[in-house]
N, CA, C and O atoms as a Tripos MOL2 file, in Angstrom:
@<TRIPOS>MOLECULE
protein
  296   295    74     0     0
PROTEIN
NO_CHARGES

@<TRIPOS>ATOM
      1 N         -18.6810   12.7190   -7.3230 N.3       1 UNK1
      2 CA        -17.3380   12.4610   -7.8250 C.3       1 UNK1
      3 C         -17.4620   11.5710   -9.0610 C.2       1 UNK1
      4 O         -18.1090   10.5300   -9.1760 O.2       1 UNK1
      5 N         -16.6250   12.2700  -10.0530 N.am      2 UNK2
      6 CA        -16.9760   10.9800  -11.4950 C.3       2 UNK2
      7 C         -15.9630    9.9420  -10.9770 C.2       2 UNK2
      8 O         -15.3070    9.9080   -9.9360 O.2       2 UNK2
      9 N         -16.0440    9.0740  -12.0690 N.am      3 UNK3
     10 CA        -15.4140    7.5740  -12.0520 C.3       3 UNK3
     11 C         -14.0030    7.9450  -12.3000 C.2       3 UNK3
     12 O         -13.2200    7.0390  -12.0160 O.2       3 UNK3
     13 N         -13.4830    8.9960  -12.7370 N.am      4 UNK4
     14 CA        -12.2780    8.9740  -13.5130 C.3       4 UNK4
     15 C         -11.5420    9.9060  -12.3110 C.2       4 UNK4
     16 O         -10.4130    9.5310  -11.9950 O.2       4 UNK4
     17 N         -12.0270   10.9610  -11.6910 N.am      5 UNK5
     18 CA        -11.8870   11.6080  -10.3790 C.3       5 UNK5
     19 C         -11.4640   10.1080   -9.1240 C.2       5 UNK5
     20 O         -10.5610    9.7870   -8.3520 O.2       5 UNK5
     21 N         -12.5460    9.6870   -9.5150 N.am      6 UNK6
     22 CA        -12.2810    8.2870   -8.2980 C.3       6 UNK6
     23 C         -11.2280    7.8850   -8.4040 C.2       6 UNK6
     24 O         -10.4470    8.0050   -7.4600 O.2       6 UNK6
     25 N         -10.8560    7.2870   -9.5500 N.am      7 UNK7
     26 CA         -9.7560    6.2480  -10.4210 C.3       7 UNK7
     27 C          -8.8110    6.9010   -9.7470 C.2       7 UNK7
     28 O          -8.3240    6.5410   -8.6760 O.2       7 UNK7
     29 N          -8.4710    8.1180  -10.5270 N.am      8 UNK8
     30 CA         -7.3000    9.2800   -9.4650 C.3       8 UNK8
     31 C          -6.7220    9.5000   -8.5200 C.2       8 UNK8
     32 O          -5.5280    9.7270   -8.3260 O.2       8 UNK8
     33 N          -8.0410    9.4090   -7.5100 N.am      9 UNK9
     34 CA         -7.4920    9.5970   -6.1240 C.3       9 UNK9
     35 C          -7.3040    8.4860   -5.6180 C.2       9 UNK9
     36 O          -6.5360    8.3790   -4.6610 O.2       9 UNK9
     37 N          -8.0170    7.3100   -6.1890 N.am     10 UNK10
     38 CA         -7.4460    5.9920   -5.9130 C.3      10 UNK10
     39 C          -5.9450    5.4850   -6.0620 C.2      10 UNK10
     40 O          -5.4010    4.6550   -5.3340 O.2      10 UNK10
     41 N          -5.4260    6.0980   -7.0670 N.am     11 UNK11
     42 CA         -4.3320    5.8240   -7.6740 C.3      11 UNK11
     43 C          -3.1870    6.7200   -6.9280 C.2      11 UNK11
     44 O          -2.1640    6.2240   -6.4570 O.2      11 UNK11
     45 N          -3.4300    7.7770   -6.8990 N.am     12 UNK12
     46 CA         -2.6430    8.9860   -5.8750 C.3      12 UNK12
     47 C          -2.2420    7.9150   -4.5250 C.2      12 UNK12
     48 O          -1.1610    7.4320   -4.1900 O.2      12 UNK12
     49 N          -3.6320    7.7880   -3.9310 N.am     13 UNK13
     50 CA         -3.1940    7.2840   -2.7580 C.3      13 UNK13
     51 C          -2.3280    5.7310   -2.6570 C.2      13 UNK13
     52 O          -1.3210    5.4600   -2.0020 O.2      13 UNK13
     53 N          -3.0880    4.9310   -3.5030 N.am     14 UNK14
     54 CA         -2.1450    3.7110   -3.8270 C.3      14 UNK14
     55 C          -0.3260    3.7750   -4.0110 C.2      14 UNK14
     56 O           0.4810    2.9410   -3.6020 O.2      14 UNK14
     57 N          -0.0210    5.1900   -4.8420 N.am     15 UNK15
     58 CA          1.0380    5.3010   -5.1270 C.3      15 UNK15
     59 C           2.0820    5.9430   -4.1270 C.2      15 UNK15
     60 O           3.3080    5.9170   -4.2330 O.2      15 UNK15
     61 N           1.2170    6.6030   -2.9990 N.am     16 UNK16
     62 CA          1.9690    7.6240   -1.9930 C.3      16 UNK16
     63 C           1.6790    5.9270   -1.1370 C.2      16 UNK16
     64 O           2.7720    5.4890   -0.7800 O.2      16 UNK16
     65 N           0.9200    5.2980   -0.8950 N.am     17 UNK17
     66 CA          1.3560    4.0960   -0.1400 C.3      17 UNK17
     67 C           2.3130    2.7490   -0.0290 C.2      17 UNK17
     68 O           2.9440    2.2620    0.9090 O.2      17 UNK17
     69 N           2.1410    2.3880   -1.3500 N.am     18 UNK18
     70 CA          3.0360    1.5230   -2.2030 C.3      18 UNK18
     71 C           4.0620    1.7530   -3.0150 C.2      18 UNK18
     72 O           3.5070    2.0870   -4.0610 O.2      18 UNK18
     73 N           5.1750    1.7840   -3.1880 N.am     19 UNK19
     74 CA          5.7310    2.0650   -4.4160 C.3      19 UNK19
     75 C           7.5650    1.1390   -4.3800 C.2      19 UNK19
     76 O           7.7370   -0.0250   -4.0180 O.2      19 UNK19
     77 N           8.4850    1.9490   -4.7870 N.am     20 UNK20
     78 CA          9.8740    1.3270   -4.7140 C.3      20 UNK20
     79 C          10.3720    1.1840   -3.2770 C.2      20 UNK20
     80 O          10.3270    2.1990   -2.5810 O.2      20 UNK20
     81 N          10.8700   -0.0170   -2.7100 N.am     21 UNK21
     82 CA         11.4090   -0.2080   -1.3160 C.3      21 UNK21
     83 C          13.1570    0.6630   -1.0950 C.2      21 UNK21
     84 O          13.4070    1.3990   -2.0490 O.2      21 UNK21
     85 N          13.9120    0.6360   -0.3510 N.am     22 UNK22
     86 CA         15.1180    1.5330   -0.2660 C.3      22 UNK22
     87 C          15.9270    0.2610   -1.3010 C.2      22 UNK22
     88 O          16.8960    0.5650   -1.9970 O.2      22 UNK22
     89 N          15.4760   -0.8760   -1.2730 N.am     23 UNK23
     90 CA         16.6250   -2.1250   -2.2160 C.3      23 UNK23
     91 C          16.2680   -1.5000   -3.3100 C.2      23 UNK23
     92 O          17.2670   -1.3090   -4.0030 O.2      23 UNK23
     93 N          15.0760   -0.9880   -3.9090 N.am     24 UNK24
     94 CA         15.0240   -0.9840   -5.0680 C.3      24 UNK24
     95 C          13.8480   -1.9730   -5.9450 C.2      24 UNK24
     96 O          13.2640   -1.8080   -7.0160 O.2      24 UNK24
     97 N          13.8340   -3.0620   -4.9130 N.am     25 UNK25
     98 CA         13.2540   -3.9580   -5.5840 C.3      25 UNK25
     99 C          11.2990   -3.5260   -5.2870 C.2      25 UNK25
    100 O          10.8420   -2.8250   -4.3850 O.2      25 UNK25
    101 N          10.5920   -4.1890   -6.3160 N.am     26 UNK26
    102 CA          9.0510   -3.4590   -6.6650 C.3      26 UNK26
    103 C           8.1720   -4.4490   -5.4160 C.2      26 UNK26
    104 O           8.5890   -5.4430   -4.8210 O.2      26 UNK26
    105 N           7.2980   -3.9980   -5.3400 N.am     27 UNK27
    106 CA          6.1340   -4.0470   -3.9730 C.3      27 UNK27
    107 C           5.4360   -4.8770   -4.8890 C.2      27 UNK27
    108 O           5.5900   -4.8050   -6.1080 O.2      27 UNK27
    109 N           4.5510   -5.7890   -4.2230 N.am     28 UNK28
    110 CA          3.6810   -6.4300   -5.1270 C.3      28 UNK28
    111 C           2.8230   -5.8000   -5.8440 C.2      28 UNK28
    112 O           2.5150   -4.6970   -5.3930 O.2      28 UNK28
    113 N           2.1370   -6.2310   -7.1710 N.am     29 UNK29
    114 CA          1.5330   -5.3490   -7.7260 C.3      29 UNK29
    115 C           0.4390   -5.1300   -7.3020 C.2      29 UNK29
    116 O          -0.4230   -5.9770   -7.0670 O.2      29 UNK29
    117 N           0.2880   -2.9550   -7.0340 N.am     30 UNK30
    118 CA         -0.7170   -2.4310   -6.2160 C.3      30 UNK30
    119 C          -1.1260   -1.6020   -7.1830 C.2      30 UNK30
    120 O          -1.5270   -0.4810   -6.8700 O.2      30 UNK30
    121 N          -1.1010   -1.9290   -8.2410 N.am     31 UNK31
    122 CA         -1.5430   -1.0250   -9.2480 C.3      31 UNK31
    123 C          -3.1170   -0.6810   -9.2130 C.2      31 UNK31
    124 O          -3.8630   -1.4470   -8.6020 O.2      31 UNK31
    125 N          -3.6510    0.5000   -9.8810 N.am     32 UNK32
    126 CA         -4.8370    0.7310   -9.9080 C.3      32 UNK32
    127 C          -5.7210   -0.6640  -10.8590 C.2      32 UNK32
    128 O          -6.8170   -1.1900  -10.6650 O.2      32 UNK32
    129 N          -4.7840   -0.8740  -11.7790 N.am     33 UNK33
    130 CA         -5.2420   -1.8180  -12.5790 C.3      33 UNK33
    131 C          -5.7480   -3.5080  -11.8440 C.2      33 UNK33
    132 O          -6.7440   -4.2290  -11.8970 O.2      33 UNK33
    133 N          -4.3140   -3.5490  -11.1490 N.am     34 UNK34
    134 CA         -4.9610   -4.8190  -10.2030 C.3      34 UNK34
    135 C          -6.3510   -4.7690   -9.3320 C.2      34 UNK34
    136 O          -7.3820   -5.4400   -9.2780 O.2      34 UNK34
    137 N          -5.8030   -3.5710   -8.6600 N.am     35 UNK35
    138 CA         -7.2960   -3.1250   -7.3410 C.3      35 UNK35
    139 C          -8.6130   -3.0980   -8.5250 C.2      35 UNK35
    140 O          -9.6960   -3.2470   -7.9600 O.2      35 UNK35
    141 N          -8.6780   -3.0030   -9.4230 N.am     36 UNK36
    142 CA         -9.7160   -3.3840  -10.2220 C.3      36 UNK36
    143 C         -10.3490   -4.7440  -10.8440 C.2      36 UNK36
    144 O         -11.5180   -5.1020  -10.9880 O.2      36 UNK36
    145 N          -9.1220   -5.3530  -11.1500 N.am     37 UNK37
    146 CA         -9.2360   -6.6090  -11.3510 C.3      37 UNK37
    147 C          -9.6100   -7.4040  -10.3610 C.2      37 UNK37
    148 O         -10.3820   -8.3310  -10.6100 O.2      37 UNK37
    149 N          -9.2290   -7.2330   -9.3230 N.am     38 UNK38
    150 CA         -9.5050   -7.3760   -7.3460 C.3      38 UNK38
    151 C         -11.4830   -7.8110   -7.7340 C.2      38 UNK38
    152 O         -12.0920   -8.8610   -7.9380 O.2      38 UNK38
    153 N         -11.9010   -6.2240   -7.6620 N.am     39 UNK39
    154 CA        -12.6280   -6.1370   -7.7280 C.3      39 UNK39
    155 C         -13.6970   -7.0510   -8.1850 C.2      39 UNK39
    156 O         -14.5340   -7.7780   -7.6510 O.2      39 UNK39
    157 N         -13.3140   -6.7040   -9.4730 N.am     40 UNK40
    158 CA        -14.3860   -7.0160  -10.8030 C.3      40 UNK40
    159 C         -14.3870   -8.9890  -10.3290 C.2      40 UNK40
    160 O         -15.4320   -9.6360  -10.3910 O.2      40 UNK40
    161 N         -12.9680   -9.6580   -9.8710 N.am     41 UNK41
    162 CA        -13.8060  -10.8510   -9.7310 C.3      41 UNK41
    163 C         -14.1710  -11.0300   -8.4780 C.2      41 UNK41
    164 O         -14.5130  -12.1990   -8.2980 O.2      41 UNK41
    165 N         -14.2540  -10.3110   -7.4430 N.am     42 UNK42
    166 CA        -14.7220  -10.3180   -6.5150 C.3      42 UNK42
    167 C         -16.6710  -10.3990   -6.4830 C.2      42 UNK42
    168 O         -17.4960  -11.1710   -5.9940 O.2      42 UNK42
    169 N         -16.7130   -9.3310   -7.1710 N.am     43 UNK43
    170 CA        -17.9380   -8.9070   -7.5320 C.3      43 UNK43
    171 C         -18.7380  -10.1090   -8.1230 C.2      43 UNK43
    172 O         -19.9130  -10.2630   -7.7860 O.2      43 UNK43
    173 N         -17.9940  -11.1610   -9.1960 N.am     44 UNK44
    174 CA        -18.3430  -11.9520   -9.9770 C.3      44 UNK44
    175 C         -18.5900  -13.4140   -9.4470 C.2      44 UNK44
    176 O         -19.1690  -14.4510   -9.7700 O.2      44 UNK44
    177 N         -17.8020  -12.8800   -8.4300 N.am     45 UNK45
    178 CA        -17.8880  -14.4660   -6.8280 C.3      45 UNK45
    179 C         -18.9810  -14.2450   -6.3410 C.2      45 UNK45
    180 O         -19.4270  -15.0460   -5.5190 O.2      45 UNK45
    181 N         -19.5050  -13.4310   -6.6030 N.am     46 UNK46
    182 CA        -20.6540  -12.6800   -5.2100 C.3      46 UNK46
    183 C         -20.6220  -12.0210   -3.8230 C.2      46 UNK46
    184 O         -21.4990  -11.7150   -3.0160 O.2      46 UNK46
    185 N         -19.2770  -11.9170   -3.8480 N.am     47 UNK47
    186 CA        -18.0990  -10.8390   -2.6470 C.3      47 UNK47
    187 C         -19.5080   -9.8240   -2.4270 C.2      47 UNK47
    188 O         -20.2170   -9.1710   -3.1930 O.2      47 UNK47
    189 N         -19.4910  -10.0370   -1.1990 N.am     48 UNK48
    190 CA        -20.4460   -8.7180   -0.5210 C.3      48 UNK48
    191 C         -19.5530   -7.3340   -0.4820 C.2      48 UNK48
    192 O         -18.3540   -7.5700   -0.3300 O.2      48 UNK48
    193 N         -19.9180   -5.8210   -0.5960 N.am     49 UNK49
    194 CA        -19.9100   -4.6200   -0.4630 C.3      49 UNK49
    195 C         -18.5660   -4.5470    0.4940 C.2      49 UNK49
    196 O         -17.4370   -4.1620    0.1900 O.2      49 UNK49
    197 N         -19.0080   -4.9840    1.6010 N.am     50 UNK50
    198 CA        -18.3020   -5.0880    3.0510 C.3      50 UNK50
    199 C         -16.7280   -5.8640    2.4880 C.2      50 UNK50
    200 O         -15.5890   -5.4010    2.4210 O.2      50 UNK50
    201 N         -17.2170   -7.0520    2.1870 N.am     51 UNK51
    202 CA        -15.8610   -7.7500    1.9690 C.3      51 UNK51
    203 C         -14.9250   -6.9500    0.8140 C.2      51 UNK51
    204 O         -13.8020   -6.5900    1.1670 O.2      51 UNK51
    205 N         -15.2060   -6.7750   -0.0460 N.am     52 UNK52
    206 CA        -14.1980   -5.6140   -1.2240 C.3      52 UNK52
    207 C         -13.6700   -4.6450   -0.6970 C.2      52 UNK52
    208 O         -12.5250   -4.2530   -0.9220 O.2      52 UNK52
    209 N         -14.7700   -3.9740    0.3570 N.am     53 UNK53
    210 CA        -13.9010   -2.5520    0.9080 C.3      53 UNK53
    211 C         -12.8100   -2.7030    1.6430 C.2      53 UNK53
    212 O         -11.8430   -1.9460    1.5550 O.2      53 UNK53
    213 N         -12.9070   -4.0970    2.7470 N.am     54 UNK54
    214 CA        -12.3860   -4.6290    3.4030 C.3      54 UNK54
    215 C         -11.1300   -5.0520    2.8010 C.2      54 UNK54
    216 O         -10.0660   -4.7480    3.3400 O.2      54 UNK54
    217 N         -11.1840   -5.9400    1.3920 N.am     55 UNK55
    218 CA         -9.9150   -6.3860    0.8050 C.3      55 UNK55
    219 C          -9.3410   -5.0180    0.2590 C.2      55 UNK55
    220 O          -8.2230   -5.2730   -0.1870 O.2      55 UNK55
    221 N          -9.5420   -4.0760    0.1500 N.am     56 UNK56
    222 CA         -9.3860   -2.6930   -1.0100 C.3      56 UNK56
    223 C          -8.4060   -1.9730   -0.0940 C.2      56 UNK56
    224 O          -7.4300   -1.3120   -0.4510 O.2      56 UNK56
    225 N          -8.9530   -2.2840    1.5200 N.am     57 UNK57
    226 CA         -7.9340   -1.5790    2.7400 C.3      57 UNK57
    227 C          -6.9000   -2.6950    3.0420 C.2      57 UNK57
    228 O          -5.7130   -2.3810    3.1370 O.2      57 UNK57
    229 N          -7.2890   -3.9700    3.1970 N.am     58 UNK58
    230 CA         -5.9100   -4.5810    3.5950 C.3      58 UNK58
    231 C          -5.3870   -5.0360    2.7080 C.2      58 UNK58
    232 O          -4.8550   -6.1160    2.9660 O.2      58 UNK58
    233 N          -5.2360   -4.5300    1.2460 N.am     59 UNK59
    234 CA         -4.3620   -5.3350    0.2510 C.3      59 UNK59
    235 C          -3.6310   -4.2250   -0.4060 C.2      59 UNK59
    236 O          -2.4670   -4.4030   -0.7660 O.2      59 UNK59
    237 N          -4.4550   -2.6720   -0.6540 N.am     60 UNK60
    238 CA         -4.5070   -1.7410   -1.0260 C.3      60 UNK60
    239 C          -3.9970   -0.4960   -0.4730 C.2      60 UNK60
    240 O          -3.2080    0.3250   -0.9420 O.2      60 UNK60
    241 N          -4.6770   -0.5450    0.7150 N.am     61 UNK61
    242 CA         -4.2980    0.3310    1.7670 C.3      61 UNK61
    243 C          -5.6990    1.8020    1.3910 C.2      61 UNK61
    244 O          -5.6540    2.9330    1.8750 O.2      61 UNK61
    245 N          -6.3340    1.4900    0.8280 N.am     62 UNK62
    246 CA         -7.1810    2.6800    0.8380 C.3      62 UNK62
    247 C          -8.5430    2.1560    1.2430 C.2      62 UNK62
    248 O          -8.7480    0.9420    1.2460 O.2      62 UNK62
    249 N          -9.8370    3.3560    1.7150 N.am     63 UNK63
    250 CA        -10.8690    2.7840    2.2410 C.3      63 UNK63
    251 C         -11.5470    2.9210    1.5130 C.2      63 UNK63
    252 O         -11.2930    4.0390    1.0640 O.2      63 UNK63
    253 N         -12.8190    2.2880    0.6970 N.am     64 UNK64
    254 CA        -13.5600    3.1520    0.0670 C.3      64 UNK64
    255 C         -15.0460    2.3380    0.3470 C.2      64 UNK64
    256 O         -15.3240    1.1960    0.7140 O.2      64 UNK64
    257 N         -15.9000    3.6300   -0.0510 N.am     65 UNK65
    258 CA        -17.3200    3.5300    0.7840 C.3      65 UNK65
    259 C         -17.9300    2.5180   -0.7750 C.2      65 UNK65
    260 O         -17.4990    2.3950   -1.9220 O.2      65 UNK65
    261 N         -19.3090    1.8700    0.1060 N.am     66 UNK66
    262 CA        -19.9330    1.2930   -0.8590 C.3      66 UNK66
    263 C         -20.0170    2.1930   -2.4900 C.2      66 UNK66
    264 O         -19.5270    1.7880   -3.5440 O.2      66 UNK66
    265 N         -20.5780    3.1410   -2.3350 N.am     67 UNK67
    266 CA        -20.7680    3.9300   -3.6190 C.3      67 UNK67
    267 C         -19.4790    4.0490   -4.3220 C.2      67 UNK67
    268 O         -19.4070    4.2480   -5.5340 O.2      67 UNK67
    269 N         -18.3870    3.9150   -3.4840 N.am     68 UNK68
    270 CA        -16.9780    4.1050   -4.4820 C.3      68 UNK68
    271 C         -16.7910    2.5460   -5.1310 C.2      68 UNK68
    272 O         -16.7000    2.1570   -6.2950 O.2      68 UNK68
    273 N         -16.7840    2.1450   -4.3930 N.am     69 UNK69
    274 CA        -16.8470    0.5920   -5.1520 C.3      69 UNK69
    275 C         -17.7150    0.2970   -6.1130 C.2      69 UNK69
    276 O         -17.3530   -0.2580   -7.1500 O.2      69 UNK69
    277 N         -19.1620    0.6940   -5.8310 N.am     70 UNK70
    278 CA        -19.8050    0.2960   -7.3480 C.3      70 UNK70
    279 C         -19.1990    1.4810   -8.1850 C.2      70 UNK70
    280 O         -19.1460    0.9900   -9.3130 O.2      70 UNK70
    281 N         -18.8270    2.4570   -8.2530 N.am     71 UNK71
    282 CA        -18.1280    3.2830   -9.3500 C.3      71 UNK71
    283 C         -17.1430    2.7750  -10.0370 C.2      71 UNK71
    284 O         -16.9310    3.1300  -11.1970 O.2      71 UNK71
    285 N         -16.2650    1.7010   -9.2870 N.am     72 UNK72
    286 CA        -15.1850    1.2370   -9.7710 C.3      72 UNK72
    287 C         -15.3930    0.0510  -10.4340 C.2      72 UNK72
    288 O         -14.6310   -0.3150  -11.3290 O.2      72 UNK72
    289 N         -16.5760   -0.7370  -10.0030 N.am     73 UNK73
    290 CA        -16.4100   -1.7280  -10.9670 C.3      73 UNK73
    291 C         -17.2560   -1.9540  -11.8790 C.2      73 UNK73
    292 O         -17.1530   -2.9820  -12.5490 O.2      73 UNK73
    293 N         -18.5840   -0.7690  -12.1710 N.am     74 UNK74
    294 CA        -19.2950   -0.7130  -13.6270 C.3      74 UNK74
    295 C         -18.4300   -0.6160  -14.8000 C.2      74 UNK74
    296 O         -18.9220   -0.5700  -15.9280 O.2      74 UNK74
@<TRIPOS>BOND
     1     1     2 1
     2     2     3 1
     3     3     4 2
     4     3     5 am
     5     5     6 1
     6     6     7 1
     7     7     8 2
     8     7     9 am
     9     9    10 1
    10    10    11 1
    11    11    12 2
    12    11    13 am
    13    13    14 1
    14    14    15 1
    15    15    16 2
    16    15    17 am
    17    17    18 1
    18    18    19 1
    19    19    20 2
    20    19    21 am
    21    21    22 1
    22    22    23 1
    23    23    24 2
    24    23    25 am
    25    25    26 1
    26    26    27 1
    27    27    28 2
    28    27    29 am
    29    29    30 1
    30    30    31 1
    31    31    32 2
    32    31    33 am
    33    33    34 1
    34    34    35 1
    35    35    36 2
    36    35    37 am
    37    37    38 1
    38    38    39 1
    39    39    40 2
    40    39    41 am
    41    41    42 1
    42    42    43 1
    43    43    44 2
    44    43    45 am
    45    45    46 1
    46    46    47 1
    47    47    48 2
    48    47    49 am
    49    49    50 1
    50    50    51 1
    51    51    52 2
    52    51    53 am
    53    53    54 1
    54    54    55 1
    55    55    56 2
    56    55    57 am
    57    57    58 1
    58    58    59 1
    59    59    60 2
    60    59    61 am
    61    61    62 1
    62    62    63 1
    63    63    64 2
    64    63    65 am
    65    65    66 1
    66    66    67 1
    67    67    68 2
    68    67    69 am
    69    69    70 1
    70    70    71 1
    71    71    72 2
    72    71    73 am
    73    73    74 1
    74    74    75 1
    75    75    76 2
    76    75    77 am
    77    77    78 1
    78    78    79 1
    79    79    80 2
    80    79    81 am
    81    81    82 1
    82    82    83 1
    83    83    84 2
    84    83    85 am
    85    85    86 1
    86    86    87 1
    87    87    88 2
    88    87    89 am
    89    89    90 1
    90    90    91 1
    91    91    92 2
    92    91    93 am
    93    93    94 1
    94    94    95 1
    95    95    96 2
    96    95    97 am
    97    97    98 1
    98    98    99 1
    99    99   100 2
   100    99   101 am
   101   101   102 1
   102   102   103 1
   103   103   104 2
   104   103   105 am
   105   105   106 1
   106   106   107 1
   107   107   108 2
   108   107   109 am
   109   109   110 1
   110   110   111 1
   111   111   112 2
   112   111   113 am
   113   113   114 1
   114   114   115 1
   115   115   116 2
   116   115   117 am
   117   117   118 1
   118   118   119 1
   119   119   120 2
   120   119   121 am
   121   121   122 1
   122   122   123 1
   123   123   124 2
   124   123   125 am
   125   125   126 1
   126   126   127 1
   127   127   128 2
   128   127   129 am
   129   129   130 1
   130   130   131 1
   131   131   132 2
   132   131   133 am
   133   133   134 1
   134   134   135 1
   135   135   136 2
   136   135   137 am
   137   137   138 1
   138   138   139 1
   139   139   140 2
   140   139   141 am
   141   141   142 1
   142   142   143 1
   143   143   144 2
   144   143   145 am
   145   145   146 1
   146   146   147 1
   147   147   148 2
   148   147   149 am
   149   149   150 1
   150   150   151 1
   151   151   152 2
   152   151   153 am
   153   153   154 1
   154   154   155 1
   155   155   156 2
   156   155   157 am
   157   157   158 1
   158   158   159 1
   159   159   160 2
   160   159   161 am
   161   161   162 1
   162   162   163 1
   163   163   164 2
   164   163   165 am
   165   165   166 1
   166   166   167 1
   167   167   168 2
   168   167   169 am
   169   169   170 1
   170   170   171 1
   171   171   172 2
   172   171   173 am
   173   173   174 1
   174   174   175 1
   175   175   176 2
   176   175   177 am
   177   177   178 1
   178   178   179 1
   179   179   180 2
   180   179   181 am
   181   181   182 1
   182   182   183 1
   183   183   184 2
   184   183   185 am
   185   185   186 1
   186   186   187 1
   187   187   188 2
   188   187   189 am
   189   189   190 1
   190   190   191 1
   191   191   192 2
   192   191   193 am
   193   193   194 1
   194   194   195 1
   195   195   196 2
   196   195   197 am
   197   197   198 1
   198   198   199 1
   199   199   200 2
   200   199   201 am
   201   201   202 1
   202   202   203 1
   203   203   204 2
   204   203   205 am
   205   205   206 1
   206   206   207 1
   207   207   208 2
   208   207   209 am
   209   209   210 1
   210   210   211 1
   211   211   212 2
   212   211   213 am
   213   213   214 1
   214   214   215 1
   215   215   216 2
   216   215   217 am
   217   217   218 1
   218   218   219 1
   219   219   220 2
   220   219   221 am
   221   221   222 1
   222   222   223 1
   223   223   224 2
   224   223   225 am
   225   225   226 1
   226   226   227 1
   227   227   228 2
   228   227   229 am
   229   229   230 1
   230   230   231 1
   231   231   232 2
   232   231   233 am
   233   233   234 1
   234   234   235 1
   235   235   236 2
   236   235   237 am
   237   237   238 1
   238   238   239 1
   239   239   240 2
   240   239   241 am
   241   241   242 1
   242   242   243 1
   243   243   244 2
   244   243   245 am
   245   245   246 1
   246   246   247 1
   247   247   248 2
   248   247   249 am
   249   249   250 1
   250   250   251 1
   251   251   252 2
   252   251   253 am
   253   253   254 1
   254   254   255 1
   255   255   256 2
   256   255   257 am
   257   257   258 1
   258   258   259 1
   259   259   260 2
   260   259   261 am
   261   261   262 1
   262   262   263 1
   263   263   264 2
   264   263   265 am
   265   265   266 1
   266   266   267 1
   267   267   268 2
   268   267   269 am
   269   269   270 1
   270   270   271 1
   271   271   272 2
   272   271   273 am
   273   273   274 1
   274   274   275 1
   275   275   276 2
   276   275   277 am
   277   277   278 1
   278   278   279 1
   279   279   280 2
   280   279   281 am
   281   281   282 1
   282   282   283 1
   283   283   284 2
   284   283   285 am
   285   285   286 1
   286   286   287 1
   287   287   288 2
   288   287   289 am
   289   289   290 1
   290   290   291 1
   291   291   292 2
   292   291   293 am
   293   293   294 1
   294   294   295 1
   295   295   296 2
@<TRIPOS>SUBSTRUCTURE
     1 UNK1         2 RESIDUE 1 A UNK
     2 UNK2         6 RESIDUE 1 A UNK
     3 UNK3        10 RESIDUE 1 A UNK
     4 UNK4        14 RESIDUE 1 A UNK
     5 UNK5        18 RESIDUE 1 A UNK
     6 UNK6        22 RESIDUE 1 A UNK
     7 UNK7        26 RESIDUE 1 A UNK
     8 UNK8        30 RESIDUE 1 A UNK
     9 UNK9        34 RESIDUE 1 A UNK
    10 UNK10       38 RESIDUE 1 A UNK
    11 UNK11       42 RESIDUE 1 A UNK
    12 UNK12       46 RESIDUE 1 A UNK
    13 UNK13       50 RESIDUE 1 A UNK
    14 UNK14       54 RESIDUE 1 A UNK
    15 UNK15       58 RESIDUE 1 A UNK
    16 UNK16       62 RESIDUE 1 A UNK
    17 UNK17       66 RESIDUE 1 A UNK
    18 UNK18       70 RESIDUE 1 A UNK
    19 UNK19       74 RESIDUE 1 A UNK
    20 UNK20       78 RESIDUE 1 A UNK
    21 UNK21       82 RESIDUE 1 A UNK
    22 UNK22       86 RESIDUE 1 A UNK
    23 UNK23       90 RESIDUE 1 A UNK
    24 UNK24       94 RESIDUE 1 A UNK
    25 UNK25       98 RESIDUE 1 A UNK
    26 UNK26      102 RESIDUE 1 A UNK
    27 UNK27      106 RESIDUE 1 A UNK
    28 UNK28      110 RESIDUE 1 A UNK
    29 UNK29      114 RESIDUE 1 A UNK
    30 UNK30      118 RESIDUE 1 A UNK
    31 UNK31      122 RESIDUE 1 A UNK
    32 UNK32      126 RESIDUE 1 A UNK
    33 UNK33      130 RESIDUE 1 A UNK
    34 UNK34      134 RESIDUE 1 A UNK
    35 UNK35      138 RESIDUE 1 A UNK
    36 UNK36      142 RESIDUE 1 A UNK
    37 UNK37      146 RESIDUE 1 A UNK
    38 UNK38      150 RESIDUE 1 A UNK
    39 UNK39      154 RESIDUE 1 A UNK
    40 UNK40      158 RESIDUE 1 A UNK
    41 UNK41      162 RESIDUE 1 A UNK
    42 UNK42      166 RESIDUE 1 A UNK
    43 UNK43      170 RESIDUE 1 A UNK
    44 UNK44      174 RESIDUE 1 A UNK
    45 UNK45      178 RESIDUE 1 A UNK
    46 UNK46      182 RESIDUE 1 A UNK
    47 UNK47      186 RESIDUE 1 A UNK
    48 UNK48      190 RESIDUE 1 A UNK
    49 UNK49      194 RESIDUE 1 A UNK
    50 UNK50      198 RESIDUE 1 A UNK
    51 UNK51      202 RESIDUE 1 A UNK
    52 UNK52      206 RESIDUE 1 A UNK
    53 UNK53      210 RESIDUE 1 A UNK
    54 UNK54      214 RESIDUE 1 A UNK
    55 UNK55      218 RESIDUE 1 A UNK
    56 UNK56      222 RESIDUE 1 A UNK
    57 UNK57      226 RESIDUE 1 A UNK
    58 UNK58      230 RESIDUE 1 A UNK
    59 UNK59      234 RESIDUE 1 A UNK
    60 UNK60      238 RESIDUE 1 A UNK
    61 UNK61      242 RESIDUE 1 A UNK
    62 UNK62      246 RESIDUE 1 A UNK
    63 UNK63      250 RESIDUE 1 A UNK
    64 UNK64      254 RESIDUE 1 A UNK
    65 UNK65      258 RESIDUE 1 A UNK
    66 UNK66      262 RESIDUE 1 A UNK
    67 UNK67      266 RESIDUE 1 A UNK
    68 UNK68      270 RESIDUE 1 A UNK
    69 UNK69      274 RESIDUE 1 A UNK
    70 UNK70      278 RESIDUE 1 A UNK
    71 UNK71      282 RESIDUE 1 A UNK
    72 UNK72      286 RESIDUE 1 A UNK
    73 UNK73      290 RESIDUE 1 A UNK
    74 UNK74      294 RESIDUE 1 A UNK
């Protein structure tokens, strides 16, 4: 799967999970852009594999395997 395929289905699913509430008012930001930013300082803390995937499902709502994670944050 390329990086940009990833990005995609990352984003698909983020968006069928998160999005406008019935008020109207916006969900915290679950953007693909954040879940990256997530990442990248996660990575920069020294966040183990385990712990990112872990924050990626309970902040995110999606699972993703070690190899998807290093795709996402080269």
């Amino acid at each position: 799967m390329t990086k940009e395929a990833l990005a995609r289905a990352m984003a698909q699913g983020l968006q069928k999970a998160f999005g406008i509430d019935v008020g109207g008012a916006k969900e915290a930001d679950r953007s693909l852009a954040k879940a990256l930013t997530v990442l990248k300082e996660m990575k920069a803390a020294g966040k183990t594999w385990q712990e990112m995937s872990e924050r990626m499902e309970q902040d995110f709502g999606t699972k993703l395997d070690k190899d998807q994670l290093k795709a996402l944050v080269r």
